[in-house]
Structures are given as C-alpha cells and as structure tokens.
N, CA, C and O atoms as a GROMACS GRO file, in nm:
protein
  380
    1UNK      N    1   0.054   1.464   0.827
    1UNK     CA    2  -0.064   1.532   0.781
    1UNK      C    3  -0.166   1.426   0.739
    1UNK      O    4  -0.135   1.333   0.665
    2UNK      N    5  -0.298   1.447   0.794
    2UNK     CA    6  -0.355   1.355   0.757
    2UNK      C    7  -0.490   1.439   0.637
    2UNK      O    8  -0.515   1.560   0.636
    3UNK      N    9  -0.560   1.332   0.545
    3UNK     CA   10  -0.690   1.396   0.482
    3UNK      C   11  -0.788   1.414   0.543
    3UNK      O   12  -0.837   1.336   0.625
    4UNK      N   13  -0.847   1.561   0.499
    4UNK     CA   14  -0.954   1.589   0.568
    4UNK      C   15  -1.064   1.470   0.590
    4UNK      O   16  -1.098   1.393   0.500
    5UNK      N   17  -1.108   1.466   0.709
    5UNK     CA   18  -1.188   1.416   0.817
    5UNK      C   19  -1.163   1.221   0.814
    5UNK      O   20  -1.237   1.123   0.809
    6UNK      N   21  -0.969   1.253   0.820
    6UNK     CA   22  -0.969   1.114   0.860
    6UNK      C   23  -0.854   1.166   0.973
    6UNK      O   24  -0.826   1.286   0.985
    7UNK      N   25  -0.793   1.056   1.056
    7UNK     CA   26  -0.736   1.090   1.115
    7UNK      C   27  -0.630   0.953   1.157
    7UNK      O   28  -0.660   0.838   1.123
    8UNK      N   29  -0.487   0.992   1.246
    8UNK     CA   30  -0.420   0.916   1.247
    8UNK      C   31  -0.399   0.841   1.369
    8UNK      O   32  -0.403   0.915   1.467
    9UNK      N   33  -0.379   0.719   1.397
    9UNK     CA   34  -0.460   0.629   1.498
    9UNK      C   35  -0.296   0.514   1.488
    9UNK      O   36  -0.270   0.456   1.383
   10UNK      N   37  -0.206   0.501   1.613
   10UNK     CA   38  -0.114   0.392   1.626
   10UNK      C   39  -0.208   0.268   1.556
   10UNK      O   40  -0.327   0.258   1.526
   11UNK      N   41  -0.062   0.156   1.543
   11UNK     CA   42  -0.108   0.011   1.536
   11UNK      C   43  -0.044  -0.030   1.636
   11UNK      O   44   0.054   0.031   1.677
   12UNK      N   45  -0.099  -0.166   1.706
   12UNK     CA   46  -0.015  -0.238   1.767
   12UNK      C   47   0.064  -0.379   1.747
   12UNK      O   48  -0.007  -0.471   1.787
   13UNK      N   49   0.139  -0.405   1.716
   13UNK     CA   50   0.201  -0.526   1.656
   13UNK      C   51   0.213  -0.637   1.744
   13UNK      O   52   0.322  -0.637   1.801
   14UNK      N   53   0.142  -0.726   1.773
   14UNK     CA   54   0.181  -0.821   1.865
   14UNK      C   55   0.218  -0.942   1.872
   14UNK      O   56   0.199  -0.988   1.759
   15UNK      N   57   0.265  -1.030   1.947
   15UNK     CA   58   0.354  -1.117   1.940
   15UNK      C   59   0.506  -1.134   1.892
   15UNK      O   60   0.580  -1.232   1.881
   16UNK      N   61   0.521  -0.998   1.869
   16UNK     CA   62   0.660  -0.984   1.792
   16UNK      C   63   0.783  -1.042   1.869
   16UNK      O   64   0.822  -0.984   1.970
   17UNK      N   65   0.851  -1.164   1.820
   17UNK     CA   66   0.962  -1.236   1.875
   17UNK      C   67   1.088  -1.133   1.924
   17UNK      O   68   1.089  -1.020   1.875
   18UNK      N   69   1.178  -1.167   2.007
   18UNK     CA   70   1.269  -1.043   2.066
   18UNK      C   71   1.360  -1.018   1.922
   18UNK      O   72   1.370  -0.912   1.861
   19UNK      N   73   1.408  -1.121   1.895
   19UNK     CA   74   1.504  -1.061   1.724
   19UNK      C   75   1.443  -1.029   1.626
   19UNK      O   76   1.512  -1.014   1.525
   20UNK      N   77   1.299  -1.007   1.614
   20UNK     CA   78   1.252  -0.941   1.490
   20UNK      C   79   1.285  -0.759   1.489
   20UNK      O   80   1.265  -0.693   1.590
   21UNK      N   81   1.318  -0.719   1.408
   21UNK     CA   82   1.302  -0.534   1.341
   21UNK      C   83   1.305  -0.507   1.228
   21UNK      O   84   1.382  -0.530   1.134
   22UNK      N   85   1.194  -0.443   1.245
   22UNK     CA   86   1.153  -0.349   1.102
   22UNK      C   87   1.310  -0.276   1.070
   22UNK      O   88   1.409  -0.262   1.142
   23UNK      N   89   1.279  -0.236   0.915
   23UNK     CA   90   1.398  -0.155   0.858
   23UNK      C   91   1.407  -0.036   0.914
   23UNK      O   92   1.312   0.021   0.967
   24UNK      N   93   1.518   0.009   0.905
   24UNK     CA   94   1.543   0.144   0.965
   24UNK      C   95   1.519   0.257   0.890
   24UNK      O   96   1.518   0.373   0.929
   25UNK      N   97   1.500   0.216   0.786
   25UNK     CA   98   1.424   0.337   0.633
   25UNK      C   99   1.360   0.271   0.623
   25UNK      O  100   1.370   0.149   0.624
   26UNK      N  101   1.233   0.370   0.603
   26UNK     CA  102   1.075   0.385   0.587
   26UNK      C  103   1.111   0.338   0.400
   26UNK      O  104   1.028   0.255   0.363
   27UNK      N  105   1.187   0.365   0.315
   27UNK     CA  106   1.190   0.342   0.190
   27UNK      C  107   1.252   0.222   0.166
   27UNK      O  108   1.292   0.204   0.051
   28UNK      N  109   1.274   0.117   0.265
   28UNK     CA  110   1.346  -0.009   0.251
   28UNK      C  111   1.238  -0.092   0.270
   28UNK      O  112   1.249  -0.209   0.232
   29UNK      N  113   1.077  -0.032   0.354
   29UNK     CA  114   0.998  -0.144   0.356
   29UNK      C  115   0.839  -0.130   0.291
   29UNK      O  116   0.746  -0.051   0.299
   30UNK      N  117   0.860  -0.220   0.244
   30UNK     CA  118   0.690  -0.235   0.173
   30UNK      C  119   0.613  -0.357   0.234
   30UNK      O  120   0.647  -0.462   0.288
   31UNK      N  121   0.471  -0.284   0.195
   31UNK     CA  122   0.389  -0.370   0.264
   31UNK      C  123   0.285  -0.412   0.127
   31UNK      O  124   0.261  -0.354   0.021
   32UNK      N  125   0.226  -0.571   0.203
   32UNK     CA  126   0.177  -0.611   0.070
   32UNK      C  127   0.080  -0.666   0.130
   32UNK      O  128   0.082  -0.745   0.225
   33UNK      N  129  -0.033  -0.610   0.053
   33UNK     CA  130  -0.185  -0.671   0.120
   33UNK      C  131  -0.245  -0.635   0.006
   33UNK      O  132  -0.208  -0.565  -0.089
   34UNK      N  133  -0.386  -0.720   0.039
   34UNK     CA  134  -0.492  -0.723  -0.110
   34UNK      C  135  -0.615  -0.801  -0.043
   34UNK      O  136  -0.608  -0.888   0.043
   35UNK      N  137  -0.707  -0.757  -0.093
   35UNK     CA  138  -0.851  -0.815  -0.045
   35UNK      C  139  -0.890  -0.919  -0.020
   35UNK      O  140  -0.970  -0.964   0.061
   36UNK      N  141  -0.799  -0.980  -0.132
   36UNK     CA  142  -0.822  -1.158  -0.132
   36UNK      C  143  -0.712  -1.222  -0.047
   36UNK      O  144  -0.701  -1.344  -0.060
   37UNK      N  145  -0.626  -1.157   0.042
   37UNK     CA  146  -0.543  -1.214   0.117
   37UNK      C  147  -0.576  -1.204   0.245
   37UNK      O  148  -0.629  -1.100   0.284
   38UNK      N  149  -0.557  -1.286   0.313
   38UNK     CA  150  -0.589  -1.311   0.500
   38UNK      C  151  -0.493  -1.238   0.553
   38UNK      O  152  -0.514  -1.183   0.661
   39UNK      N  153  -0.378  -1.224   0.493
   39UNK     CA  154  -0.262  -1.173   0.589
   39UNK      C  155  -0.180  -1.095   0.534
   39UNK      O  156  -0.164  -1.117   0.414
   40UNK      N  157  -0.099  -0.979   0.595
   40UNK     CA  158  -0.079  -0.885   0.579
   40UNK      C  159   0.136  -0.927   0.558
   40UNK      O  160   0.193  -1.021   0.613
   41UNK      N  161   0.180  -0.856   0.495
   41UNK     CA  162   0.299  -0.951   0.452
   41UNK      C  163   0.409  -0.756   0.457
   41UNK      O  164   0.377  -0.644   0.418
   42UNK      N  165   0.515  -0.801   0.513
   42UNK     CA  166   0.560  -0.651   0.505
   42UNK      C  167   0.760  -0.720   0.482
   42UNK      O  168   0.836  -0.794   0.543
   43UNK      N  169   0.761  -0.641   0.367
   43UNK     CA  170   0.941  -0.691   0.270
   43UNK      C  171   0.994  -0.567   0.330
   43UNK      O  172   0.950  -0.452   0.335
   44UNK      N  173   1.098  -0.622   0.374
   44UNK     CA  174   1.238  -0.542   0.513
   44UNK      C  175   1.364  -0.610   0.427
   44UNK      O  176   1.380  -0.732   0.441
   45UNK      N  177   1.457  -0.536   0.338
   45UNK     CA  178   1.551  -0.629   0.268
   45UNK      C  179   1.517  -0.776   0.249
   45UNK      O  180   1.416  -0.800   0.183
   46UNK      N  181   1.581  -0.870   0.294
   46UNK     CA  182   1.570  -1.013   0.227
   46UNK      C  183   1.530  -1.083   0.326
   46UNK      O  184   1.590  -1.185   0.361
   47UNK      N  185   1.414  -1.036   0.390
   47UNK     CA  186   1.321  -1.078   0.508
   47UNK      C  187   1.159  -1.027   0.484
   47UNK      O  188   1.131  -0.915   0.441
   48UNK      N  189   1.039  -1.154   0.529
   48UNK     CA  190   0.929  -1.096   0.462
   48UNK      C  191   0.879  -1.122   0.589
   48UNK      O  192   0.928  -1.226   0.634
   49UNK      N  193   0.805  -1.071   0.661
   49UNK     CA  194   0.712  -1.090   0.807
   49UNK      C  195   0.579  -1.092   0.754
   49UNK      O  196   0.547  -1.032   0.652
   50UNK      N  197   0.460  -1.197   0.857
   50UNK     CA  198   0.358  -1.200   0.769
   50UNK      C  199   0.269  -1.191   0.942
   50UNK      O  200   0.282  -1.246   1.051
   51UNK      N  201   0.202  -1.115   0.896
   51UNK     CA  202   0.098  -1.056   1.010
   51UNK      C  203  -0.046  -1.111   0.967
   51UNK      O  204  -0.074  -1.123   0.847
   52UNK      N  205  -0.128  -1.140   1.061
   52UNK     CA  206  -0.252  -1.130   1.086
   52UNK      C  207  -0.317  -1.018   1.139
   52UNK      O  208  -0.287  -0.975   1.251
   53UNK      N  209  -0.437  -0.945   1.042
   53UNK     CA  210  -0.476  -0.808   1.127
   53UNK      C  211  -0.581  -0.861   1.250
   53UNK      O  212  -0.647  -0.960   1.218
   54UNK      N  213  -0.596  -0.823   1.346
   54UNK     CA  214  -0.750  -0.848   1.406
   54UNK      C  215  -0.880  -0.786   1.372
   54UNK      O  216  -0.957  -0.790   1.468
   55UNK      N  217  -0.930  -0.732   1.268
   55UNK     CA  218  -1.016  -0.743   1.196
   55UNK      C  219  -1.036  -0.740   1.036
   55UNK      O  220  -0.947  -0.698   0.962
   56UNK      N  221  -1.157  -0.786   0.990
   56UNK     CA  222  -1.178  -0.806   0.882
   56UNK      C  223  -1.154  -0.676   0.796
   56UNK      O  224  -1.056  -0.670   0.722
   57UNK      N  225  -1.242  -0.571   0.807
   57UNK     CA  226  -1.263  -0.443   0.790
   57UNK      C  227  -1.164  -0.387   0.785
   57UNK      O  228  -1.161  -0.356   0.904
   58UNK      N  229  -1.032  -0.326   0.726
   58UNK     CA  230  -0.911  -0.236   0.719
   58UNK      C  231  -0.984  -0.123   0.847
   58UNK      O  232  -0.920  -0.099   0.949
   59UNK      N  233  -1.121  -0.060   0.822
   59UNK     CA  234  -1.122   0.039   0.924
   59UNK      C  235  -1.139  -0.018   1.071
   59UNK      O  236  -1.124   0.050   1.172
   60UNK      N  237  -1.170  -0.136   1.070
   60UNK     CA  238  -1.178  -0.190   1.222
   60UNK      C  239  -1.031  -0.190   1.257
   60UNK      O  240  -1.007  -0.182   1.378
   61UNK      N  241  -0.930  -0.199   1.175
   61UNK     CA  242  -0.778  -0.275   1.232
   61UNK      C  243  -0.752  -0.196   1.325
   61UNK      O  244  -0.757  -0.076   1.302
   62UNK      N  245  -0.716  -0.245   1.461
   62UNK     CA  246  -0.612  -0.172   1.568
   62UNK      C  247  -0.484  -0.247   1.554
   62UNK      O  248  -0.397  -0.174   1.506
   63UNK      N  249  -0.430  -0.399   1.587
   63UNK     CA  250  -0.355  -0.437   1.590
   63UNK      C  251  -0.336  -0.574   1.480
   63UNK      O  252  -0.437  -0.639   1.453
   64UNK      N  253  -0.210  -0.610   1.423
   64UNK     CA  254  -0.147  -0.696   1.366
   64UNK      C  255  -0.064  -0.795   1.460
   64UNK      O  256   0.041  -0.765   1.518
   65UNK      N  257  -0.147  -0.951   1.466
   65UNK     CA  258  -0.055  -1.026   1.489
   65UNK      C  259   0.071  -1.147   1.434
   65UNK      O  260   0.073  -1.249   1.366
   66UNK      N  261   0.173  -1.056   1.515
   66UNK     CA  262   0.306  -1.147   1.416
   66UNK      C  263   0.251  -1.310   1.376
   66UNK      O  264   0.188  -1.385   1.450
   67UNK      N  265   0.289  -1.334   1.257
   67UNK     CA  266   0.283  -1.471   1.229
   67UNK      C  267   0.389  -1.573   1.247
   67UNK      O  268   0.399  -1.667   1.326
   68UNK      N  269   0.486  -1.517   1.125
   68UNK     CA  270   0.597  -1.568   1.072
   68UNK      C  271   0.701  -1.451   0.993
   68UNK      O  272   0.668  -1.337   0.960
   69UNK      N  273   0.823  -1.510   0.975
   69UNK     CA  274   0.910  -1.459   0.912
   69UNK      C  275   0.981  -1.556   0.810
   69UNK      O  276   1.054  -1.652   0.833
   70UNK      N  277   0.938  -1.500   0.687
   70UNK     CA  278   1.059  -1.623   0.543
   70UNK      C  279   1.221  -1.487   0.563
   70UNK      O  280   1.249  -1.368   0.574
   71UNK      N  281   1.255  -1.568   0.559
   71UNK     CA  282   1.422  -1.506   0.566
   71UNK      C  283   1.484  -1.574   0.417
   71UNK      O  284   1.472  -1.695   0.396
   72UNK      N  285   1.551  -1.480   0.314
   72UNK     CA  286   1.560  -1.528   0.189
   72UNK      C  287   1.733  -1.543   0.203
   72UNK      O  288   1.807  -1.451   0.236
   73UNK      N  289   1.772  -1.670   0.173
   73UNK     CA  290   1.960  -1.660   0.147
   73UNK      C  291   1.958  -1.630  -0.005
   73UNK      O  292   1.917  -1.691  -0.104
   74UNK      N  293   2.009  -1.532   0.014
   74UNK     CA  294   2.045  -1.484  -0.137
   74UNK      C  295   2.147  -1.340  -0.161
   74UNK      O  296   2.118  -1.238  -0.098
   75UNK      N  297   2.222  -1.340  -0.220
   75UNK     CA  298   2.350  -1.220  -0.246
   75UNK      C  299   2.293  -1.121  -0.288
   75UNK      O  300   2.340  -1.010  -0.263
   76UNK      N  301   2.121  -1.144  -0.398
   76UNK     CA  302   2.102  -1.024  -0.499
   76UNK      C  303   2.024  -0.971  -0.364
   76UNK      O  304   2.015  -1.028  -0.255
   77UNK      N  305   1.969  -0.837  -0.407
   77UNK     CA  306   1.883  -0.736  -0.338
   77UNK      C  307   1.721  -0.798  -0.401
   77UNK      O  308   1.688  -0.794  -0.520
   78UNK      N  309   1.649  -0.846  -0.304
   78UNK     CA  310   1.498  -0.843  -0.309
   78UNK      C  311   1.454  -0.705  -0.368
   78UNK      O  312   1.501  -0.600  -0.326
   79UNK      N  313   1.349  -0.712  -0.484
   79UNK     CA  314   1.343  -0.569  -0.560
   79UNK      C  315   1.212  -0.568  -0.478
   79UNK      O  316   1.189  -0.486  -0.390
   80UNK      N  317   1.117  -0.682  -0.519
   80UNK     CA  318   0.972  -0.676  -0.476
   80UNK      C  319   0.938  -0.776  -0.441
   80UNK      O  320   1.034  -0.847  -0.412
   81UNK      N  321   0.792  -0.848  -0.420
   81UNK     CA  322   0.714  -0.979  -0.410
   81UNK      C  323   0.556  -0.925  -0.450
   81UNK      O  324   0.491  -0.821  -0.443
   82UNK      N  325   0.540  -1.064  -0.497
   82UNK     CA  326   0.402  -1.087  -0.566
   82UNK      C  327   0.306  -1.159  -0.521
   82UNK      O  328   0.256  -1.234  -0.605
   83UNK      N  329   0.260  -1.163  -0.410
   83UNK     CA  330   0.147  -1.288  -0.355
   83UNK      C  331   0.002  -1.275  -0.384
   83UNK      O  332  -0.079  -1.212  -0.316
   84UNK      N  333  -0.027  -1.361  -0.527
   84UNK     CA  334  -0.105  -1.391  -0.561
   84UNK      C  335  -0.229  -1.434  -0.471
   84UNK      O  336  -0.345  -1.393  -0.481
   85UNK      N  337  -0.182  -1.520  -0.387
   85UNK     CA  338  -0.290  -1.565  -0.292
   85UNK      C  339  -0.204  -1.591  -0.184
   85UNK      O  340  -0.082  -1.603  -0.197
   86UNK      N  341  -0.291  -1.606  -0.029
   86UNK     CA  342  -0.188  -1.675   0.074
   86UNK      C  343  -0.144  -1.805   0.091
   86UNK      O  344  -0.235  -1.884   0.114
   87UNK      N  345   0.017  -1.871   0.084
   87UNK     CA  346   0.076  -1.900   0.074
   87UNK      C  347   0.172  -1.914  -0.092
   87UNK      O  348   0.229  -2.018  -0.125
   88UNK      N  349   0.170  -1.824  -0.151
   88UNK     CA  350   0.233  -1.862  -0.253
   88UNK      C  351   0.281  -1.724  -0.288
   88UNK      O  352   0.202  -1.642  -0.335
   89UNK      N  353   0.393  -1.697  -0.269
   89UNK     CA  354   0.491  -1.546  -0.264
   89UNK      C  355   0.612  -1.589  -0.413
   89UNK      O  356   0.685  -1.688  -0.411
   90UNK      N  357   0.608  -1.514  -0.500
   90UNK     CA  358   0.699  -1.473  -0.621
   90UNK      C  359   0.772  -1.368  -0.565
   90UNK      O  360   0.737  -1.260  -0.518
   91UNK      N  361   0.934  -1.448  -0.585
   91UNK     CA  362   1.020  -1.308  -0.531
   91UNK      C  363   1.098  -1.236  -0.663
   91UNK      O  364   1.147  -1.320  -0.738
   92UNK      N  365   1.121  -1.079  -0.710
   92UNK     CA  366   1.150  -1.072  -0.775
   92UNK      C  367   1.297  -1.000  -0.708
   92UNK      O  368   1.294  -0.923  -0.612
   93UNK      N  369   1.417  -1.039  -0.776
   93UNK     CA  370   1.564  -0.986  -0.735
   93UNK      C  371   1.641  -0.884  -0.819
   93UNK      O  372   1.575  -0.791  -0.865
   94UNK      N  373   1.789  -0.890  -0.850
   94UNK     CA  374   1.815  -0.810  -0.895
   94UNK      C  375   1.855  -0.847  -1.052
   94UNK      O  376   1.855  -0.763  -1.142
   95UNK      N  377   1.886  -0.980  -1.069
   95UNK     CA  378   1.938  -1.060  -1.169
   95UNK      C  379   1.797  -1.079  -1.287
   95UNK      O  380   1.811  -1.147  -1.389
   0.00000   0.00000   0.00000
C-alpha cells in the first residue's frame, strides 16, 4: 500500500558480486542513510554492504551501486550501527 499520490517504483542494485544476499527477513535488515552521508549502508546480520545511489535527490534514485561489504568476525549478534559520517561506522553488539 502506498500514500496517497505517491507511488511504488523497483530499485535496481548493481554491480552486485555473485556471493553477495540480502537477508531472508525483511526484519533482519536495516538500512542506514542520512543527508550528510554519500552512501547508503544496509546491516544483514554481521555483514554491512555499502551502496552508492545514482542520484543526489532520494526522489531521483532508480538504482544503487554495490560498493563494498565489511563482514564482522564476531560470536555476539550485531544489534545496530552508527555512521556518523562516511567512513567511520560504530558497531553496537550484544555484550
């Protein structure tokens, strides 16, 4: 369902490497973006993928291109992340 007089429009994700996947629950992944950030950062368990949109404008975006992936070794469960600015990610766990 979308709000009146907006409507719902695919993304396209590109460059995505053959072993990358999103979580399989919609409630396992968050996405983390903010005005002052260039790039779009999306937490999948103890894996963070960091996208570039192709436009400036959120309403221009059609597609996100893959960047990178931080892969975290760690036993606890990733709760959240905090990126203050781009390159500098606070991970918060379970401990």
């Amino acid at each position: 369902m979308t709000a009146k007089g907006y409507e719902e429009n695919g993304l396209i994700l590109n460059k995505i490497p053959g072993s990358y996947t999103l979580g399989q629950s919609e409630k396992n992944t968050r996405l983390i973006l903010g005005s002052n950030l260039k790039y779009i950062y999306v937490l999948d368990k103890n894996r963070i993928g960091i996208f570039e949109p192709d436009a400036k404008r959120f309403q221009d975006i059609k597609a996100w291109n893959y960047i990178a992936q931080i892969e975290l070794e760690t036993p606890e469960e990733i709760r959240n992340i905090s990126i203050p600015r781009d390159g500098k990610v606070y991970v918060v766990t379970n401990l």
